[in-house]
C-alpha positions, 0 to 999 in steps of 0.5 A: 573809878579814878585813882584814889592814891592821888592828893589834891595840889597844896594851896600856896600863901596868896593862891586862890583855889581854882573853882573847878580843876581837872589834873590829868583825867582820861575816861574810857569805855573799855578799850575806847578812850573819850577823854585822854590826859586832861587838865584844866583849872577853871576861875572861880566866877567865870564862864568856860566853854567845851567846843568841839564837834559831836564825839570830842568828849566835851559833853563826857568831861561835863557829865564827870563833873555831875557824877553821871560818868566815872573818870579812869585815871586822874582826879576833879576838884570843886573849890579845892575839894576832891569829888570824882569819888564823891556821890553825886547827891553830895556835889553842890552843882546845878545841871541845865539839860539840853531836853529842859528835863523839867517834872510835866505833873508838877506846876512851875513852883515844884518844879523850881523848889525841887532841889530845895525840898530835897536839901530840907531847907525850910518852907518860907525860904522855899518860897522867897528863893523860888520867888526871887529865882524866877524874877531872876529868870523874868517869869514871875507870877508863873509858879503855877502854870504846868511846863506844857503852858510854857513855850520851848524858851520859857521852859528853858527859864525854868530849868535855869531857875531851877538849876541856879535856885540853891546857890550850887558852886557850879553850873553845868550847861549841856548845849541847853539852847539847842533846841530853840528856835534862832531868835530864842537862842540869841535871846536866851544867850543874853539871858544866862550870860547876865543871870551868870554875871549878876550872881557871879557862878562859875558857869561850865557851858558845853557846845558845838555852836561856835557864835555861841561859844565865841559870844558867851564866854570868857574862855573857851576850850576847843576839844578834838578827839577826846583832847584839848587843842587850845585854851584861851578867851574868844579872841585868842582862839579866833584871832591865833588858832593854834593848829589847823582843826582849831582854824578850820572848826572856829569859823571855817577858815582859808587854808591856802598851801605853800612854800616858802620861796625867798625870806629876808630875815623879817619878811617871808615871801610864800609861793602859793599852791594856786600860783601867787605869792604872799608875804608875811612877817616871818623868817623862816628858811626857803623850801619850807612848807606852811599853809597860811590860815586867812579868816573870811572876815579879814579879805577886801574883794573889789576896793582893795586897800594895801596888803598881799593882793591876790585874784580870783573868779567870782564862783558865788555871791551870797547877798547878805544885806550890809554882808556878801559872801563870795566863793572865790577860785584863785587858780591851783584848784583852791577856793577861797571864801570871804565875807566883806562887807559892802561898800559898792556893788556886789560882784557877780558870779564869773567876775574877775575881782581883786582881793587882799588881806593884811599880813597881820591878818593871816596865821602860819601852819608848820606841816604838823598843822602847828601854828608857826609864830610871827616875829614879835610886834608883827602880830595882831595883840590875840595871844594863845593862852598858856592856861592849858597845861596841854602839849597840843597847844603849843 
């Protein structure tokens, strides 16, 4: 269990409590460590996304939270209230699994009223609130139907209803919509962003899907390796990657490698590994080593507007319908991907083709994987966060 020699952060006149806060928690299993120094102060009302690959403590954070996993060292606080050493009974959150763990002997109505009957709240209340819970979720008149008369996306509703029924202080998502079908995730991604919206929960949503993660939330936190590595809204984290995992895991983009080979105090000119230049706002000293992160999104191939100008051989075409995505070899044994959107024809695999890409639009790593900042006003409006109390992020 944590330390319980620490205090919970004095409130200030004018301060608002966090919904839910993490100071310096660390959660091991014997010698291995799943979640190490981590902090975070969570709005009350918002939506909070975990991202990360399987294995970066994303899920453990959310179970410590519930109660299910005991944290090491550190503390967590819902509304102000201290509760890692508070009985899981005792915690007022609302849990959707990704297995919709829903009762398969009980009809919808028991199955939603659950939590109600166990707090002892009366039977005509019972009934309203299950009523308006699954109007909430659009599934009325199903208080009868058995779980195995639903389909997979009805039953998710369920576990929604259920988990949102007795107004807890937080809801807690454990990748619920994994095991939906495309159509259903993209459906039921509106539906719990709504239903979070319209009664204002703080919601707590954990995944590895990145279009997930960058289309629901109002803040994501990327996880690697048991650490946070950046905090910020979707556009932050997408636009300014903070390091190279960042980049690569949010969206799969260019690493081109480098060295600085001229600057002029606001323009810095990189000799690539493949053999050509770039030029970016930056001043940085020549001889310098940086790896410059370019999305997939922001090249042109083929009309090629203003901007750094590269060329490469088409290596595959991916026809999208109003999208193609060409893998594209630019010399130096480098590959790069873009994903632009067609205004002529599709070029062909083994076609040499021009593409460029705004210098606004690209990110400088150090050789630490750190991201390098731009001269002030040469970036894009996408800041980094400075919620995260994280060194990483820097």
């Amino acid at each position: 269990m944590a330390d319980t020699n620490q205090t919970p952060r004095p409130e200030t006149a004018g301060e608002t409590r966090p919904a839910v806060e993490f100071r310096d928690i660390s959660i091991a299993y014997g010698s291995f460590v799943a979640v190490r120094d981590f902090s975070l102060a969570i709005a009350k009302g918002s939506f909070v996304t975990l991202l990360g690959p399987s294995g970066c403590g994303k899920t453990t954070i959310l179970r410590s939270i519930a109660g299910l996993v005991d944290i090491s060292a550190g503390q967590i606080s819902i509304g102000g209230k201290r509760v890692d050493d508070v009985p899981i009974y005792k915690r007022n959150i609302g849990l959707v699994f990704q297995s919709y763990a829903l009762f398969p002997h009980k009809n919808v109505f028991d199955n939603v009223a659950f939590g109600l009957k166990y707090r002892n709240v009366p039977k005509p209340e019972i009934a309203r609130k299950v009523a308006q819970a699954l109007e909430m979720v659009r599934l009325p008149g199903s208080e009868r139907k058995l779980p195995s008369q639903l389909s997979g996306g009805q039953q998710q509703r369920i576990a929604l209803a259920r988990a949102i029924v007795f107004e807890p202080e937080v809801l807690l998502l454990d990748e619920p919509l994994s095991a939906l079908d495309a159509n259903m995730r993209e459906e039921m991604r509106v539906e719990i962003k709504k239903i979070q919206k319209a009664t204002g929960i703080t919601a707590i949503f954990v995944t590895h899907d990145q279009e997930e993660a960058l289309s629901m939330s109002d803040q994501i936190v990327v996880m690697n390796a048991g650490r946070m590595e950046q905090i910020g809204s979707p556009e932050q984290v997408y636009e300014a990657p903070a390091t190279g995992f960042v980049a690569d895991f949010l969206g799969k983009a260019n690493m081109l490698p480098g060295i600085v080979s001229s600057s002029d105090g606001a323009r810095t000119t990189i000799a690539l590994a493949a053999g050509q230049t770039v030029s970016v706002a930056a001043a940085l000293p020549p001889g310098r080593a940086v790896t410059v992160v370019v999305r997939p999104q922001k090249l042109s191939v083929g009309a090629v507007p203003s901007g750094n100008r590269l060329t490469g051989r088409v290596v595959s075409t991916s026809y999208l319908g109003g999208n193609a995505i060409y893998e594209i070899d630019i010399g130096g044994g480098t590959t790069i991907r873009a994903n632009t959107q067609i205004s002529g024809p599709v070029a062909a695999e083994g076609q040499t083709v021009e593409l460029a890409f705004d210098a606004a639009a690209c990110v400088l790593l150090d050789e630490h994987g750190q991201r390098i900042p731009v001269l002030p006003g040469r970036q894009s409006n996408a800041k980094t966060s400075s919620a995260s109390t994280s060194p990483r992020q820097q």
